[in-house]
C-alpha positions as CSV (number, residue, x, y, z in Angstrom):
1,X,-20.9,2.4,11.1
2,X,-23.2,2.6,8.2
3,X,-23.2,6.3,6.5
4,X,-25.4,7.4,3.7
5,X,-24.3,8.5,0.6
6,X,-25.3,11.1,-1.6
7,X,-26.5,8.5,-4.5
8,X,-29.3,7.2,-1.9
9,X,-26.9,4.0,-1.7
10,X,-25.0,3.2,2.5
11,X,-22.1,2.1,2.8
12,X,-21.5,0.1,6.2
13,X,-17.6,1.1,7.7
14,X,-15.0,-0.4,10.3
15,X,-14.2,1.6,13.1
16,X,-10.8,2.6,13.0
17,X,-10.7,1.4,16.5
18,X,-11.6,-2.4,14.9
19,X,-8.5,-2.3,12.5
20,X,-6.3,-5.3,12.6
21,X,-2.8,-6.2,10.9
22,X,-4.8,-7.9,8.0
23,X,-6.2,-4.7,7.4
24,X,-2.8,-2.9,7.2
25,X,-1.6,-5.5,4.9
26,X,-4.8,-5.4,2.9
27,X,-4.1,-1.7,1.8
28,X,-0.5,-2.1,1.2
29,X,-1.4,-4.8,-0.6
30,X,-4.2,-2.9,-2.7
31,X,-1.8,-0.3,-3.1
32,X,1.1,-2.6,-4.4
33,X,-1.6,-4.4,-6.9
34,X,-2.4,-0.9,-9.0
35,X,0.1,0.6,-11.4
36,X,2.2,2.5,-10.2
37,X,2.6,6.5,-11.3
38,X,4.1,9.0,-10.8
39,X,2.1,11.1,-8.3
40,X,-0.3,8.3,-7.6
41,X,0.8,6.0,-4.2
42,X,-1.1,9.1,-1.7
43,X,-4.3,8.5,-4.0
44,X,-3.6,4.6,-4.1
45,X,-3.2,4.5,-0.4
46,X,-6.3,6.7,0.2
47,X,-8.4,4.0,-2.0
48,X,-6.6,1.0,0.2
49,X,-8.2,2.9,3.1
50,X,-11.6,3.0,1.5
51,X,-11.2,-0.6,0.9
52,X,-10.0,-1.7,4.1
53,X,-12.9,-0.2,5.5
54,X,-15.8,-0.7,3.1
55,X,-17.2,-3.6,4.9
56,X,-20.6,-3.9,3.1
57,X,-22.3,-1.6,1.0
58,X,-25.5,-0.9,-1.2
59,X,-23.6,0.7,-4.6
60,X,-25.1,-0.2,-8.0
61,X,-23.0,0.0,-11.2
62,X,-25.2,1.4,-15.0
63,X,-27.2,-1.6,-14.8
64,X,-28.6,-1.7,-11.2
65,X,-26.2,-4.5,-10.3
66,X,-24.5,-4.5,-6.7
67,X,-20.5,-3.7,-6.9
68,X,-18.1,-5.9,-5.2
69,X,-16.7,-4.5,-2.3
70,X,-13.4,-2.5,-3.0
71,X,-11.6,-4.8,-0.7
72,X,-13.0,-7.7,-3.5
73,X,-12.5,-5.4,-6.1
74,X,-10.7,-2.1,-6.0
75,X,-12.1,-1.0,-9.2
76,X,-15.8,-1.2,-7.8
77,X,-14.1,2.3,-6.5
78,X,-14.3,3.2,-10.6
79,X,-18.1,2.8,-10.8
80,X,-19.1,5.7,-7.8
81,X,-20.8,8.6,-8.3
82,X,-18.1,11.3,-7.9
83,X,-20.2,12.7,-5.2
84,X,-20.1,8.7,-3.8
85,X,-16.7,8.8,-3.9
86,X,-15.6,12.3,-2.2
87,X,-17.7,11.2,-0.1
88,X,-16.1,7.9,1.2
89,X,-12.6,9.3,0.5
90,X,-13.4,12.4,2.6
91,X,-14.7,10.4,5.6
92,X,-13.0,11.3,9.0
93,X,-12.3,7.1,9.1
94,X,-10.5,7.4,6.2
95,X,-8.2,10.3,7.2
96,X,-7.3,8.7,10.5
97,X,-6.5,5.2,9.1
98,X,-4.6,6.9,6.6
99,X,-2.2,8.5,8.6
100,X,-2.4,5.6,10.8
101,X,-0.9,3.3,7.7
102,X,1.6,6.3,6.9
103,X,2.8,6.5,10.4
104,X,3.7,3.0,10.6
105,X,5.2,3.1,7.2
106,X,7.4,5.6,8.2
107,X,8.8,4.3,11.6
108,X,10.0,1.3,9.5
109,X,13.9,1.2,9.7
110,X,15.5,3.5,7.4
111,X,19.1,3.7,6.2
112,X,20.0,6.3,9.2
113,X,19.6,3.6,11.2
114,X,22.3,1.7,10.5
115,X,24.6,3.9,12.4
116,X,23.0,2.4,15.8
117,X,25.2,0.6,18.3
118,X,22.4,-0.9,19.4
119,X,21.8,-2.6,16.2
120,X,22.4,-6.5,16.0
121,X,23.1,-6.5,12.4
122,X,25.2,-4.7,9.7
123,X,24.1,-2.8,7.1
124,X,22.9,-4.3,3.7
125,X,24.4,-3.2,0.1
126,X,21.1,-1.5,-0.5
127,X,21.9,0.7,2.5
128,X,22.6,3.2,-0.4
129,X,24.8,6.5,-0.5
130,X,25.0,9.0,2.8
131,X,24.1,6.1,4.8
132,X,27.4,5.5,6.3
133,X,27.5,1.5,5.3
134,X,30.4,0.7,3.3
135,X,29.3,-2.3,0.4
136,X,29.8,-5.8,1.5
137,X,32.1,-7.8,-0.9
138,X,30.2,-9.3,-4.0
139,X,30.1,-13.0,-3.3
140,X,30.0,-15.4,-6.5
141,X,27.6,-18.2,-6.2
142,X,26.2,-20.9,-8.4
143,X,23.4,-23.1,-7.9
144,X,23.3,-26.7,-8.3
145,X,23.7,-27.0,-12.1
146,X,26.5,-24.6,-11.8
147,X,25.0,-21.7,-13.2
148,X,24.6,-18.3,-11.8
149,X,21.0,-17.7,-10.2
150,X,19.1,-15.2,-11.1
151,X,19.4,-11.5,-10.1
152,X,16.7,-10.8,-7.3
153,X,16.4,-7.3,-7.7
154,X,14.1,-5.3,-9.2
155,X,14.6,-2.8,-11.9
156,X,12.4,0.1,-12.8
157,X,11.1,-2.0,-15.7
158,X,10.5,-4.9,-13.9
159,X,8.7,-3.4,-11.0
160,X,9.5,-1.7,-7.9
161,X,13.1,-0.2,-7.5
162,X,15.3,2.8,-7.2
163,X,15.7,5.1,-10.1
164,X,19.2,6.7,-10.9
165,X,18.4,9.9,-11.4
């Protein structure tokens, strides 16, 4: 659906109703790629919508040259107008597929559910506190030249992770 926008440039956007799982993982994955703040992951999200549905678009950066797509390169999203770029963020497509993406975030399994009967498997270390999961024993393991591999968590410095607060 192409919509005008307030510059005089278009922007052509998916239908909600077109969205496929390459699309969900395109946003988590253009949320995942920015740094992360404090504060930031409901505006990061709301620009992985615009990008997932920006498919084409007419927007010109200082020098009259055409911007990449956001889903080519988020930071196209920089060089809008601010009008532009209420504009797209505000679009009823964008609201929807955002609490689309939030939805299915959220009926991911979470720690409470490791107190199911139902459930085929038993709960993970990372489980965390309240959860009801007792830790599994720490099992010592080397690798082939008999040294210890690498830890494969993340720390706060390193990335992703919990904070101890």
């Amino acid at each position: 659906m192409k919509i005008d926008l307030p510059s005089g440039a278009w922007a052509d956007l998916l239908t909600p109703d077109k969205l496929k799982s390459k699309h969900l993982r395109l946003a988590n994955r253009a949320v995942t790629m920015m740094e992360q703040r404090q504060g930031g992951w409901l505006l990061d999200m709301i620009d992985g919508c615009v990008a997932i549905l920006v498919q084409e678009w007419s927007c010109v950066d200082d020098d009259g040259k055409t911007l990449p797509v956001p889903s080519v390169d988020l930071k196209s999203l920089d060089e809008l107008t601010i009008e532009d770029y209420e504009t797209l963020v505000g679009h009823e497509f964008v609201a929807e597929v955002n609490q689309r993406i939030i939805k299915v975030r959220s009926e991911r399994v979470s720690p409470d559910d490791v107190e199911d009967p139902e459930s085929p498997t038993v709960p993970s270390v990372e489980s965390g506190q309240g959860s009801g999961a007792e830790p599994l024993p720490q099992k010592t393991t080397t690798s082939l030249n008999g040294t210890k591999p690498k830890s494969m968590s993340r720390s706060p410095k390193g990335g992703t992770g919990h904070r101890n607060k």
